[in-house]
N, C-alpha and C positions, 0 to 999 in steps of 0.2 A: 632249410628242408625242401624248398620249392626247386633250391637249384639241385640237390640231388635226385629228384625224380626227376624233372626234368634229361639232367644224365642217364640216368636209367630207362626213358622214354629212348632217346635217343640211341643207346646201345641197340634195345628192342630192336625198334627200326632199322637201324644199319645189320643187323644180322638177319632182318625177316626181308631188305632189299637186295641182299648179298651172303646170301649163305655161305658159309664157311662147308667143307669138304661134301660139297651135295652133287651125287652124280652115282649110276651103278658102278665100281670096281671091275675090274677083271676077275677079280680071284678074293673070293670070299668064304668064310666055312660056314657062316651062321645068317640068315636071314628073317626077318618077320616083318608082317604088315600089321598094320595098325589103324583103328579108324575110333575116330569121336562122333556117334550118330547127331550129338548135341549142337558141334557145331561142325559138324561135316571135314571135318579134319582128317587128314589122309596120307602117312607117313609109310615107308617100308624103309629098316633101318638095315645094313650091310653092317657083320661084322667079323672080321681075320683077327681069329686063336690062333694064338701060337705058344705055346708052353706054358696054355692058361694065363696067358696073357695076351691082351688086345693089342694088334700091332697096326690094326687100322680101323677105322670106325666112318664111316659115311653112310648118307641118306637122300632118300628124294620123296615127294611129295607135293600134298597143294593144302592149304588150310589159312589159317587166320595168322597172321602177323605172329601171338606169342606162340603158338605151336612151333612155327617152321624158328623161330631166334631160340626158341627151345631146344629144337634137335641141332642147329647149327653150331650152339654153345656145348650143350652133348659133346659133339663127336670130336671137338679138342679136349674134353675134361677127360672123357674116359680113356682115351690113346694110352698105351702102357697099363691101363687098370689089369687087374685079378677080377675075379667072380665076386668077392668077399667087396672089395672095393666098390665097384658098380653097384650091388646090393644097397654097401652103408651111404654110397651118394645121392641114390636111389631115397632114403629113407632122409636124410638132410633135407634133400629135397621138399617131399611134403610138412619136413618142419619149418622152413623157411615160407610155403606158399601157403600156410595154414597159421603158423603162431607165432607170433611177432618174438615171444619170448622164452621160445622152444630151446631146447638141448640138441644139438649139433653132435655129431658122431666124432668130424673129421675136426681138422686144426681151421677156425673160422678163415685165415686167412687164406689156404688154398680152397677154401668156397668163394671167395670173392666173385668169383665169375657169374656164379649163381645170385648174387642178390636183385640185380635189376628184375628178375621173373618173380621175388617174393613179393612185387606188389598186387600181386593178385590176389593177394589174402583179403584183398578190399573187394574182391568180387569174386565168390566163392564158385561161381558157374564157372571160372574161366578156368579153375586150378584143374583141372582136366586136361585143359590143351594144353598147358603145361606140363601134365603129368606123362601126358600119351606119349612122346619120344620116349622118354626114360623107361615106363612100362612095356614098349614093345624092344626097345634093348633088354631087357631082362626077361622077354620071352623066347628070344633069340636064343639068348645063351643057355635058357632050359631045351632047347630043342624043339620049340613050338614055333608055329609059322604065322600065326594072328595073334593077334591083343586089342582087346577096346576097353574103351572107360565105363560101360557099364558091366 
């Protein structure tokens, strides 16, 4: 058990050292910012609709380690999502960072990606910075330009 968190310490890290698709786009249709007053976390998520489906998804920002490995794993999961999809990942999501023994929407193995961030179920303050990418991508694609965690 010690060496799978450790793995999943280590994903964190490499994805909050090296974000994955983080930078403004040229050409985007949807936009929103995002902020955690709790722990000062500060995303704004980029994302291109295209026939209701997401054909690219990047982000920039400054916050805490799981925030930013949060939005950088984001914005390879949802590439190609639907609205419907983003939603039910969206919802995995807070069952993965809340209940160890929770019901999952999607097929567990294409969450994989997602599990190194369910350990913050061990520290329930943090499941916000976790949340907050995912939350202001779904505000985005309602057509709202902000979202916070409270």
């Amino acid at each position: 058990m010690d060496d799978l968190k450790a793995l999943y310490q280590s994903v964190i890290l490499e994805h909050s050292r090296q974000p994955q698709n983080y930078g403004h786009p040229e050409a985007t249709t949807h936009e929103a910012r995002g902020y955690n007053p709790l722990c000062g976390d500060q995303v704004t998520i980029y994302l291109t609709l295209e026939d209701e489906r997401l054909i690219d998804v990047a982000f920039e920002g400054k916050g805490c380690a799981l925030c930013l490995a949060s939005a950088s794993i984001m914005t390879n999961i949802l590439k190609a999502a639907d609205r419907a999809k983003v939603e039910s990942l969206v919802e995995d999501l807070k069952t993965i960072c809340t209940d160890e023994d929770g019901q999952v929407v999607n097929d567990p193995e294409e969450l994989a990606a997602l599990l190194p961030l369910g350990g913050v179920r061990n520290y329930p303050v943090r499941v916000k910075c976790v949340t907050l990418p995912w939350q202001t991508a779904l505000a985005a694609l309602a057509g709202e330009t902000e979202a916070t965690t409270e």
